[in-house]
N, C-alpha and C positions, 0 to 999 in steps of 0.2 A: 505930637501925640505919643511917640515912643516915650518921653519923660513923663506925661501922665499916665502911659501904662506904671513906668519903674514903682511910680510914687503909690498906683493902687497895690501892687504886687506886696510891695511894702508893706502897706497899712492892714493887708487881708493877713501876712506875716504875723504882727504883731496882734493882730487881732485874736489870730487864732493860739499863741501859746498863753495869751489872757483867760481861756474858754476854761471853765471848770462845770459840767454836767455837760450831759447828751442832749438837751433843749437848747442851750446855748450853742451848741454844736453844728445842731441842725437849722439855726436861726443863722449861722454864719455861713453854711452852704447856701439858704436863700439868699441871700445878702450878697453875694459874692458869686457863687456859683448858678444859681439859679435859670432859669428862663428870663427871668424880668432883672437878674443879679446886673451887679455895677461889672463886671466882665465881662461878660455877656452882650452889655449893649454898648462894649466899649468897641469887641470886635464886629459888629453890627455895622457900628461907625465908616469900617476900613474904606467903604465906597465913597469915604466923600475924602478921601486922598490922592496924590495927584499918582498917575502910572508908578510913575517908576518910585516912588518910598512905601507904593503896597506889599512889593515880596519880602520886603526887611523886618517891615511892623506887623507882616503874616505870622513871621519864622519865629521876632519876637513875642509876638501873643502866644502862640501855639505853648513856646517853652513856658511862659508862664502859667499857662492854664493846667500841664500836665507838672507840675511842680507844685502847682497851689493841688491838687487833685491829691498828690500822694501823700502831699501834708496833712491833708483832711484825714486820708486812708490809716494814717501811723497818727493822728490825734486820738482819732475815734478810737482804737484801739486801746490805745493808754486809758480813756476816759471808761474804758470797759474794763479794764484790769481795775484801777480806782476804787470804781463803783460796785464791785464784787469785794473787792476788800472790806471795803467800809459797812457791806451788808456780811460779812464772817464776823467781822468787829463787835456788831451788833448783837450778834449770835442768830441772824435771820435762818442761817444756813451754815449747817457742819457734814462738810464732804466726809468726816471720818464715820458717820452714823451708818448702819448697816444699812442696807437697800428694805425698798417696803415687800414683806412678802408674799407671793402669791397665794390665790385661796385654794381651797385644798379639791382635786380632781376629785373623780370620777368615772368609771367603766361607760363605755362608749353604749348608745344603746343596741346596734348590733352588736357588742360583746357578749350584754346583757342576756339578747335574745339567744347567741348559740349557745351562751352555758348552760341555759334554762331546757333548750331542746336536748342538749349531749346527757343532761339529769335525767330530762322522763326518757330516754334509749336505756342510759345506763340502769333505770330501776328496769327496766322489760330484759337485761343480762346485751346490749351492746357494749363491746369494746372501743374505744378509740384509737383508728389507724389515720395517720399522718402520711400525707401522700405528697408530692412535689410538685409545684405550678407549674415549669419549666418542662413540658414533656417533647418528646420525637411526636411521627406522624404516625408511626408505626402503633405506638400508646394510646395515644389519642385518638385513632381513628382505626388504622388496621384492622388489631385485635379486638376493636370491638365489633367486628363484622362490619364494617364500614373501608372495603379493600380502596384503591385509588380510581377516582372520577363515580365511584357509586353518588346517586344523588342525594342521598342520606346526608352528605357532607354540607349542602347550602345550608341546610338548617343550625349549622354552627359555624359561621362566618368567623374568622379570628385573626390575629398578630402575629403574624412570622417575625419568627428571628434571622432563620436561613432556611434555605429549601428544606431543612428534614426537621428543624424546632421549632416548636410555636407555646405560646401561652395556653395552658389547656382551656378548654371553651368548658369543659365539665369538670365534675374531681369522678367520672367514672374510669379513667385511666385505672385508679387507684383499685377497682380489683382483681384487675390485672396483677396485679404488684403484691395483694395479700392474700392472694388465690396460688400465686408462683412459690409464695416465700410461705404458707403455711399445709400446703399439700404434703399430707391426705386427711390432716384435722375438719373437723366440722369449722363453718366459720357461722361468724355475729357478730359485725361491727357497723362503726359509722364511718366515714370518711370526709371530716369538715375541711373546708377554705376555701382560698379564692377562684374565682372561675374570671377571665377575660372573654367579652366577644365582640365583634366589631358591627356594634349594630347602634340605631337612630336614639339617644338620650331622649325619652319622653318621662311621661309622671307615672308611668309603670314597668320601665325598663333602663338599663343602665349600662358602662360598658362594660364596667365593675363589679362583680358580686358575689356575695359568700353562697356556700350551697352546702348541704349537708347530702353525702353520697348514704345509702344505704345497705348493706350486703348480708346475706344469709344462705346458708351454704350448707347442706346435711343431705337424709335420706328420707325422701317421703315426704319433701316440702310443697305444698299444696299452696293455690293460689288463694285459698281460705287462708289459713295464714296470713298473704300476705296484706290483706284485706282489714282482718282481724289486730295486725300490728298499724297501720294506716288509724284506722279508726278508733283505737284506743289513744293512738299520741294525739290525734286532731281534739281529743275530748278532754286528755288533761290539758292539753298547752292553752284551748277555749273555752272550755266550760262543755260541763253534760251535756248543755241544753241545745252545741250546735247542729247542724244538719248535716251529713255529709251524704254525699252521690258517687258513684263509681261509676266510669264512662267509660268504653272502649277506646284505645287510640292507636298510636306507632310508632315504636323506637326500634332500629337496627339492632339492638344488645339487649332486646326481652321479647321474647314469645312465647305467650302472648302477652297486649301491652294496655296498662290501665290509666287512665288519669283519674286521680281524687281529689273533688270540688268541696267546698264549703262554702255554705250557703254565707253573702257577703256583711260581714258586720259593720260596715260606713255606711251601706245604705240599708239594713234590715231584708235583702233581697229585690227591695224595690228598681235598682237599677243606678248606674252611677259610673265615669269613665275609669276608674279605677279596676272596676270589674266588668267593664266593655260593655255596657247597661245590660246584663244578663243575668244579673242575680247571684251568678256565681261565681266563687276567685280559686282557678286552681292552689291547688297547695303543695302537690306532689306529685311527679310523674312517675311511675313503674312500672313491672312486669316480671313474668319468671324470665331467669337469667337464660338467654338463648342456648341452646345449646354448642354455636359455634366458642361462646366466649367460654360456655365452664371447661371445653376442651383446649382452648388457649391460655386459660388460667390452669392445667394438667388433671382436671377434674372428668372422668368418665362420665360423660350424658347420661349412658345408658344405667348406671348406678347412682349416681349424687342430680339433682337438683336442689332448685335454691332460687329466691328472689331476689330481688335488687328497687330500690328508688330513689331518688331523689329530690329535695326542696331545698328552697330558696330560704335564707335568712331574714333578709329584708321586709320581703312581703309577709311574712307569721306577723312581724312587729307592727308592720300598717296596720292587717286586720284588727291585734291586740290592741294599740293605740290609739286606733281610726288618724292614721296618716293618711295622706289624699298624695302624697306626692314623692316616691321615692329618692327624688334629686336631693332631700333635703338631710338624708341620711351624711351626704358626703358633699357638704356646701359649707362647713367648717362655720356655720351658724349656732355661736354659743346660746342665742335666745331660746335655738329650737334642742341644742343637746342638753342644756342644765333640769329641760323641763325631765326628764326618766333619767 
C-alpha cells in the first residue's frame, strides 16, 4: 500500500503543474483532496492493514497529504498571478487609473439646524460665545447655585472624567465664563454646542446633544423681554402660524423659571410619543438669571439683571422635519442624511 500511495502522490504531482485555470484547479482538489478524493479513501483504507505497517503508512500518508496541500496552496497562487495578468493584457483593468471619486458632501442636518438658529439670534443683535465641553464641578454645577449634594444636581446625570471634571451636561457653564470675561459691559449672546448626559437612549432623548445656551445681560431686563425674544425666534424658525405657551417651571440658575412649548408639528397637537401625547414639545427652558449666578459671573443683582435660556438642536429639526425619532440624527444612516 505504501507503493500505491508513492504512485498517487506522483500522479496528483504531475497532475497538478498540468493545471492552467482555477476550474481545473479546483477539479484536482476534488479529485485528489477531496471528501470522496482518491487520497482521501486511500487513508480510509489504513484499517484494513495489519498492526504493525499502520504507524509507517500513517507517517507516510500524513507527509503526503501536507505536501500535496501546499502544492495546491503555491499552484493556486501562481494561477491567480496568471490570471490577473492576462485580464491587464486584455486591458480589463489598469491599476494605474485614478480611484472612482466620491460624491460630493453636504452639512449635516443638525449643522444645518444651528446655523439657521445662530442667523434669526444674530438678526435680534446676539453674539456668538464659544464655551468648552470639558468643564470642573465647580462650572458646571457650583456657580450655578447648584453647591455640592443640592438635589438640583440628579437632574443632570453625567460623565466624570475625575472627581472635579466632567463633560458638561449643559453649555450654561458658559456664562459663567462671558459674564467673568466681559464685566461690567451689557451682555447678548448665544452659547452653541455639545452637551453630555448619562441618561436612557429613547426616540426623544440622547446621550448626546447640541444645545443653544442663551444670555442677556443689562439694566431693566424684564421677564417681557425674555418672553418677547422666546416668541419671536419660535416664529421665524416655524412659521407665524405656530402656537406658543409659556409654563412656570424650575431651574437652580433662573428665578424665576419658564418653559416654552410649541404646540407639536408631527402630530398637529393631537398627541404622539414624540411629544409625550400632550400636544406640546418644549422647545426652550429659561428664566431671569438668578441672582446667585449674576453675582458669581461679578454682576451686581442689585443693579444689572438679565435672562438666560436654553434649547436643544435636534428637537427644532424633528419639529421642522417631522422626525419621530432623534436616534437617527447620529445612526450614520446616509438614507436618512442625504434626505436635508
Amino acid at each position: 500500500m505504501l507503493n500505491q500511495l508513492t504512485q498517487l502522490e506522483q500522479e496528483a504531482l504531475e497532475a497538478l503543474v498540468a493545471i492552467k485555470s482555477s476550474q481545473e484547479l479546483a477539479e484536482w482538489n476534488r479529485r485528489y483532496l477531496g471528501k470522496k478524493g482518491a487520497l482521501t479513501l486511500l487513508l480510509r483504507s489504513v484499517g484494513t492493514l495489519p498492526k504493525e505497517e499502520r504507524p509507517a503508512f500513517g507517517q507516510a500518508a500524513n507527509r503526503a497529504k501536507n505536501e500535496l496541500e501546499a502544492a495546491y496552496k503555491e499552484r493556486a497562487q501562481e494561477l491567480r498571478r496568471i490570471e490577473l495578468e492576462r485580464e491587464m493584457a486584455r486591458g480589463a483593468l489598469d491599476v494605474t487609473l485614478p480611484g472612482r471619486p466620491g460624491g460630493p458632501g453636504h452639512l449635516h442636518i443638525t449643522t444645518q439646524t444651528l446655523r439657521q438658529i445662530i442667523s434669526i439670534f444674530a438678526e435680534m443683535g446676539f453674539q456668538v460665545y464659544e464655551s468648552r465641553d470639558v468643564e470642573s464641578d465647580e462650572m458646571n454645577f457650583g456657580l450655578l447655585n447648584m453647591p455640592p449634594h443640592h438635589p438640583a444636581r440628579d437632574m443632570w446625570d453625567t460623565f466624570w472624567l475625575d472627581d472635579n471634571t466632567l463633560l458638561r451636561t449643559h453649555t450654561s457653564p458658559g456664562q459663567i465664563r462671558v459674564m467673568r470675561e466681559r464685566y461690567p459691559e451689557p451682555i447678548r449672546v448665544i452659547l452653541p454646542g455639545k452637551c453630555y448626559r448619562y441618561e436612557q437612549v429613547t426616540a426623544r432623548s440622547e446621550h448626546q446633544f447640541y444645545q443653544v445656551e442663551g444670555l442677556a445681560v443689562g439694566h431693566a431686563i424684564t421677564m417681557t423681554d425674555l418672553i418677547g425674544t422666546l416668541t419671536e425666534f419660535a416664529r421665524r424658525l416655524y412659521g407665524p402660524q405656530r402656537h406658543i405657551r409659556i409654563r412656570g417651571s424650575y431651574f437652580p440658575f433662573t428665578e424665576p423659571s419658564v418653559e416654552a412649548d410649541m404646540d407639536c408639528i408631527l402630530c398637529g397637537g393631537e398627541g404622539c410619543r414624540v411629544c409625550k401625547y400632550s400636544g406640546w414639545l418644549e422647545v426652550a427652558g429659561a428664566g431671569m438669571v438668578h441672582p446667585v449666578v449674576l453675582q458669581n459671573g461679578g454682576y451686581d443683582p442689585a443693579e444689572w439683571s438679565g435672562f438666560a435660556f436654553g434649547l436643544g438642536v435636534e428637537r427644532p429639526a424633528m419639529l421642522k422635519y417631522s422626525i419621530d425619532d432623534i436616534r437617527l440624527f447620529y445612526g450614520n444612516d446616509l438614507r436618512f442624511l442625504r434626505q436635508f
